[in-house]
Residue frames as qw, qx, qy, qz and C-alpha x, y, z in Angstrom:
[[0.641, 0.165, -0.427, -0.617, -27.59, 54.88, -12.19],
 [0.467, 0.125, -0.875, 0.031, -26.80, 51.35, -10.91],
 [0.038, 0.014, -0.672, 0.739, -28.17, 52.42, -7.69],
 [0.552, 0.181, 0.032, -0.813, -31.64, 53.29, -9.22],
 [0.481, 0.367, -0.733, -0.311, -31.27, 50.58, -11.32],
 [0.307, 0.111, -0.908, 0.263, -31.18, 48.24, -8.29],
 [0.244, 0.185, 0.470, -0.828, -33.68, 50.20, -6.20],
 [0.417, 0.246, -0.260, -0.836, -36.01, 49.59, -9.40],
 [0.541, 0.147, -0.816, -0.140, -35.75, 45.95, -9.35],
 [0.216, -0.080, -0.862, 0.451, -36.40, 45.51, -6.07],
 [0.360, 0.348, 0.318, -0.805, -39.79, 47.86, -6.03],
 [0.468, 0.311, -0.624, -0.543, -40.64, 46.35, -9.19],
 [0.381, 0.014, -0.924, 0.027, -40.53, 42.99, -7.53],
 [0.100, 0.134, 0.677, -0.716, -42.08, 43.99, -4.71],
 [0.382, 0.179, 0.006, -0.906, -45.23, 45.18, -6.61],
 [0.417, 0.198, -0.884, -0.075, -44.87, 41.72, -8.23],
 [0.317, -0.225, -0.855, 0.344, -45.33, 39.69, -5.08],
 [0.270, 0.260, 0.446, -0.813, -47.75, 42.26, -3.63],
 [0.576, 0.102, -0.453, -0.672, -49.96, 41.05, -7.26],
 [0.569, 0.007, -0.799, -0.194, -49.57, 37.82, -6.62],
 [0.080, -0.126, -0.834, 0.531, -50.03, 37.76, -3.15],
 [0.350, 0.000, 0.030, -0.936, -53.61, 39.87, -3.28],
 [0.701, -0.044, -0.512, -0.494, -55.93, 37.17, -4.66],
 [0.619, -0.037, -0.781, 0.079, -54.67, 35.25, -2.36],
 [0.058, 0.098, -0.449, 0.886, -55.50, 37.59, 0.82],
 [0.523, -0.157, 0.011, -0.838, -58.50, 38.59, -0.28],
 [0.620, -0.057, -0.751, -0.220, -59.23, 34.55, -0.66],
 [0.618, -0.267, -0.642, 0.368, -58.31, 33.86, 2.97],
 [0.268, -0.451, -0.506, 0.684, -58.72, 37.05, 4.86],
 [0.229, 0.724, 0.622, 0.192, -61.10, 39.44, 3.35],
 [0.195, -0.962, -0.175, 0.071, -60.79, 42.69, 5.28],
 [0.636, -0.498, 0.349, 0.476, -57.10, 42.53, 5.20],
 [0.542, 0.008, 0.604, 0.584, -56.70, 41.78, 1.80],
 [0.251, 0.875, 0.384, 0.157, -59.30, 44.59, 0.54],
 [0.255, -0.881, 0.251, 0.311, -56.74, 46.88, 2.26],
 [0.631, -0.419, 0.498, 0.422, -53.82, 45.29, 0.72],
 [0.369, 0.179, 0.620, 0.669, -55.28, 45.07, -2.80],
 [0.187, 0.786, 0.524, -0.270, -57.36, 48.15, -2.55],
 [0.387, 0.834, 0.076, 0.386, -56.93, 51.31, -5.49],
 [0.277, -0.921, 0.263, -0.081, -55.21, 53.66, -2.69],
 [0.926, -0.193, 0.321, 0.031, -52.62, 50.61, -2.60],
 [0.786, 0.276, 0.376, 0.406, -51.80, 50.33, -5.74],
 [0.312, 0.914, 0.015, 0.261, -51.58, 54.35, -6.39],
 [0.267, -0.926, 0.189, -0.188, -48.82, 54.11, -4.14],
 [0.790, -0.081, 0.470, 0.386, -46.89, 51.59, -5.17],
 [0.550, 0.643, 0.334, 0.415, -47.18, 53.08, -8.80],
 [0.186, -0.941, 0.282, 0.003, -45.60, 56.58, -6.76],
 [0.425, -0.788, 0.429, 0.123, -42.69, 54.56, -6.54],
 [0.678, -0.028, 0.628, 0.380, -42.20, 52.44, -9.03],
 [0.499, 0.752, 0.383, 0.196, -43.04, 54.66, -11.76],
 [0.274, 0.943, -0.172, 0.072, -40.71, 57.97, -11.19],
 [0.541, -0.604, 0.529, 0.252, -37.88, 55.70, -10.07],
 [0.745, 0.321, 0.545, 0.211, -38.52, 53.85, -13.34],
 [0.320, 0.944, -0.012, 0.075, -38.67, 57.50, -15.47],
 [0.213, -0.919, 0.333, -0.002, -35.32, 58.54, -13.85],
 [0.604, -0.444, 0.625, 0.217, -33.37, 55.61, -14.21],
 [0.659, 0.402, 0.544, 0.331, -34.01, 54.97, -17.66],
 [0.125, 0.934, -0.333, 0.039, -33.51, 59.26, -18.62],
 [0.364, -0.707, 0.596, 0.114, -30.13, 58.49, -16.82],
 [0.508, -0.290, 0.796, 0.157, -29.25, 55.44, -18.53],
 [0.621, 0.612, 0.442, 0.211, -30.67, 55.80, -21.87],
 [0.063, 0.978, -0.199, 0.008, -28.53, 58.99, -21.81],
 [0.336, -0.665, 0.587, 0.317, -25.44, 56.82, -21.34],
 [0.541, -0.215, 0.752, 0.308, -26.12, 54.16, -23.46],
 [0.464, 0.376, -0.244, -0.764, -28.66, 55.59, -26.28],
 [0.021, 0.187, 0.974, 0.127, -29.99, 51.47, -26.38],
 [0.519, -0.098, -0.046, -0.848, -33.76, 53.24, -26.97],
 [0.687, -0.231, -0.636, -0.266, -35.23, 49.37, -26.40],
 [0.330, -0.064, -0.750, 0.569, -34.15, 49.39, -23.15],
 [0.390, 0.170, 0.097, -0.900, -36.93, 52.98, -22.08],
 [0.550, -0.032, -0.364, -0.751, -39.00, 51.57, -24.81],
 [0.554, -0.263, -0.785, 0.088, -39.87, 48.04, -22.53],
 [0.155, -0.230, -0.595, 0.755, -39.79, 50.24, -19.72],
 [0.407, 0.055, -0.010, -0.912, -42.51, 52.65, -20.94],
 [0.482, -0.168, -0.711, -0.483, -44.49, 49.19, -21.72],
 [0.389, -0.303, -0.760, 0.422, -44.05, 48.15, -18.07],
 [0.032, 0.118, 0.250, -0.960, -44.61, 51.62, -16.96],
 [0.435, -0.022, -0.242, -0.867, -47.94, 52.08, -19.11],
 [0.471, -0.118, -0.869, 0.093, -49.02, 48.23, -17.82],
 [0.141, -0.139, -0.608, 0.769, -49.00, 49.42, -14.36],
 [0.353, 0.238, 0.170, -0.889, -51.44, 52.39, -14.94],
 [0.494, -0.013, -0.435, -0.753, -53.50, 50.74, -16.97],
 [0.428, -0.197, -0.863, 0.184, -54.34, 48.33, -14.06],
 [0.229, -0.275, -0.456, 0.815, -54.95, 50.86, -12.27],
 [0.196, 0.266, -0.109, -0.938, -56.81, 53.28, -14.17],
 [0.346, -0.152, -0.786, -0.489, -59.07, 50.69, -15.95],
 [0.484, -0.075, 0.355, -0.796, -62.54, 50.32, -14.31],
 [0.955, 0.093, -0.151, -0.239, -63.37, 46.94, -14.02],
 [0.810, 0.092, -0.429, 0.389, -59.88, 45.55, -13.20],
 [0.359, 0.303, -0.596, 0.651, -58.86, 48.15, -10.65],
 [0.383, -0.235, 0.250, -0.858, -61.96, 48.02, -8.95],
 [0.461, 0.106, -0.880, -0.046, -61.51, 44.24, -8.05],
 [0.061, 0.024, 0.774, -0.629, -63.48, 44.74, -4.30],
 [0.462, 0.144, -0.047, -0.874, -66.43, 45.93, -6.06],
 [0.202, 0.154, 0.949, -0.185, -69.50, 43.52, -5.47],
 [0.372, 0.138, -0.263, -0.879, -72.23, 43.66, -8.02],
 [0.531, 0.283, 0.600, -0.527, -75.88, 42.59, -7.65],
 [0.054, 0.220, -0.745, -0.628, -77.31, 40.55, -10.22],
 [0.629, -0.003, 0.538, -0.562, -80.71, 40.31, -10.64],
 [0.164, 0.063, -0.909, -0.377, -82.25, 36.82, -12.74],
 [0.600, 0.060, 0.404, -0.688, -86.02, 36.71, -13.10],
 [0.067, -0.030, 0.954, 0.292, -87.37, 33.08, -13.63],
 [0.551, 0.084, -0.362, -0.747, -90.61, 32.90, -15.88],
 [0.484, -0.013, 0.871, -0.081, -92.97, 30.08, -15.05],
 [0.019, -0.312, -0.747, -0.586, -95.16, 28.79, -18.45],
 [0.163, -0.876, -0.448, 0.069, -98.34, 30.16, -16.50],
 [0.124, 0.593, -0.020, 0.796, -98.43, 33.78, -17.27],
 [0.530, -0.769, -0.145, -0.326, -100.51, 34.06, -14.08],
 [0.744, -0.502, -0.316, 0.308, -98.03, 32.69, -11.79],
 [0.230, -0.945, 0.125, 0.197, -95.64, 35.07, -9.81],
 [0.531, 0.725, -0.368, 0.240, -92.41, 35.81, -11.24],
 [0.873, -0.373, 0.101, 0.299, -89.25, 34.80, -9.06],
 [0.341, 0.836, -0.326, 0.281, -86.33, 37.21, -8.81],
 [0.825, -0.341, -0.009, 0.451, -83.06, 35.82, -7.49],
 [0.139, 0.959, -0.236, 0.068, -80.16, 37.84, -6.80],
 [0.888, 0.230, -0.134, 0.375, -76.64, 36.61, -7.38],
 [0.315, -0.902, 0.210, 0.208, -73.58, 38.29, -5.87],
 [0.725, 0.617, -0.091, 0.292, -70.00, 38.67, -8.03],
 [0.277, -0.909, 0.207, 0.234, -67.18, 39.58, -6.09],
 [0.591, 0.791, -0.151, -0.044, -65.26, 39.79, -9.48],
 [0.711, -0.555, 0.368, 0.225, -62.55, 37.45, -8.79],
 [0.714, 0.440, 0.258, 0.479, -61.68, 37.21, -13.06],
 [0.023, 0.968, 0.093, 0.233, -61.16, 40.92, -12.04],
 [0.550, -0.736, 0.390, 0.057, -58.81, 40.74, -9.11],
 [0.822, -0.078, 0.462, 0.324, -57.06, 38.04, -11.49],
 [0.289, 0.905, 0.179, 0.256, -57.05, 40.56, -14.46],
 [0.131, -0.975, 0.152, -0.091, -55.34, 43.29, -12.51],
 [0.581, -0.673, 0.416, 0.189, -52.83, 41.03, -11.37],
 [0.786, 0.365, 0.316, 0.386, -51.85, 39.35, -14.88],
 [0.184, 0.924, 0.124, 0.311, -51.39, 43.13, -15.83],
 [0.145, -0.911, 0.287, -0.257, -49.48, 44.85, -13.22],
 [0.733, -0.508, 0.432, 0.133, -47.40, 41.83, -12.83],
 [0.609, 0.622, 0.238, 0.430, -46.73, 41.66, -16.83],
 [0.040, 0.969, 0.054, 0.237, -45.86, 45.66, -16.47],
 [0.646, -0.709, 0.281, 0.017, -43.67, 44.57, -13.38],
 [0.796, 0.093, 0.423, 0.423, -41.47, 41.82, -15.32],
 [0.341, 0.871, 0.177, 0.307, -41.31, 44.65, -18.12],
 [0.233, -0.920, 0.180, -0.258, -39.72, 46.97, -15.78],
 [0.827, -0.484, 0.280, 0.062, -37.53, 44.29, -14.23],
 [0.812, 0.393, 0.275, 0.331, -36.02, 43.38, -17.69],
 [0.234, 0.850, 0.040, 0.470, -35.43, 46.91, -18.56],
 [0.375, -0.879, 0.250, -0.158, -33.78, 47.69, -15.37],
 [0.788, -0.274, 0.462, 0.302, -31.36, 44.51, -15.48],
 [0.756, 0.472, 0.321, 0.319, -30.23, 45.78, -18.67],
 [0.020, 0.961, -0.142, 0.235, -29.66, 48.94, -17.69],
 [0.729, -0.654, 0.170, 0.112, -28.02, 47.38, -15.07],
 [0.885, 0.085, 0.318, 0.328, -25.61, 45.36, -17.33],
 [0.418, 0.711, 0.007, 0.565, -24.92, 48.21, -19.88],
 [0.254, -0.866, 0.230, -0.365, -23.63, 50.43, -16.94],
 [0.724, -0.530, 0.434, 0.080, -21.34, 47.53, -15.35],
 [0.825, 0.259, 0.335, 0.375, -19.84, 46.83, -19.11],
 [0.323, -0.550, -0.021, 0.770, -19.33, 50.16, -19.17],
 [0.438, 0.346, 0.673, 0.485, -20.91, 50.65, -22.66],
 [0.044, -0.557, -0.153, 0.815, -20.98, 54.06, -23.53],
 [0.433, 0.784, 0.163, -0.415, -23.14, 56.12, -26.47],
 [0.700, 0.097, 0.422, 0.568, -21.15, 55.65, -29.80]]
């Protein structure tokens, strides 16, 4: 358990710093950082932080029956995916056209469409508040485990 426990914290973090670092990739190197913070990215972090997360909490809610300990983890856990799974926050590369058509007081004159580009940085910030919230969650919940399993605190 301690072993998961440790392995959890450290993928946990990792997903962390891979939040926080994104904005900042995408800021300074575009192409790079679309890879880095792209969906395919994140589904594959969430492969690994998510059944290491299940398993170590089974295991270690099975020694210590503390049910808060799971029940922070399932927040972190359900964090995660919902970064992921939400449309609009995990789909932070996406660039949307805006059109804005300016009226002059003459009806005759021509209209005037401008187009605006969004590359949805409140988005890319979004995802990361989230799946770094979700992370911390998980982190908490795993150092507890940790603790209850080195105090040796067993099921009453």
């Amino acid at each position: 358990m301690t072993t998961l426990d440790k392995a959890g914290v450290c993928v946990s973090g990792l997903c962390a710093i891979h939040c926080v670092l994104t904005p900042v990739l995408l800021s300074i190197w575009p192409m790079f950082g679309k890879a880095w913070g792209g969906t395919a990215t994140h589904w594959i972090i969430a492969a690994l932080v998510v059944p290491l997360a299940v398993v170590a909490f089974a295991m270690g809610y099975r020694h210590h029956r503390r049910l808060w300990i799971p029940l922070i983890a399932a927040v972190g856990i359900t964090l995660i995916l919902v970064a992921i799974l939400t449309p609009g926050i995990a789909h932070h590369h996406h660039v949307e056209n805006e059109s804005v058509t300016l009226h002059d007081h003459d009806a005759s004159a021509p209209h005037t469409e401008i187009t605006e580009q969004h590359d949805h940085h409140d988005s890319i910030l979004s995802e990361s508040a989230v799946t770094i919230t979700g992370s911390l969650f998980l982190i908490v919940a795993h150092i507890a485990n940790l603790r209850l399993a080195k105090c040796g605190c067993k099921a009453k």
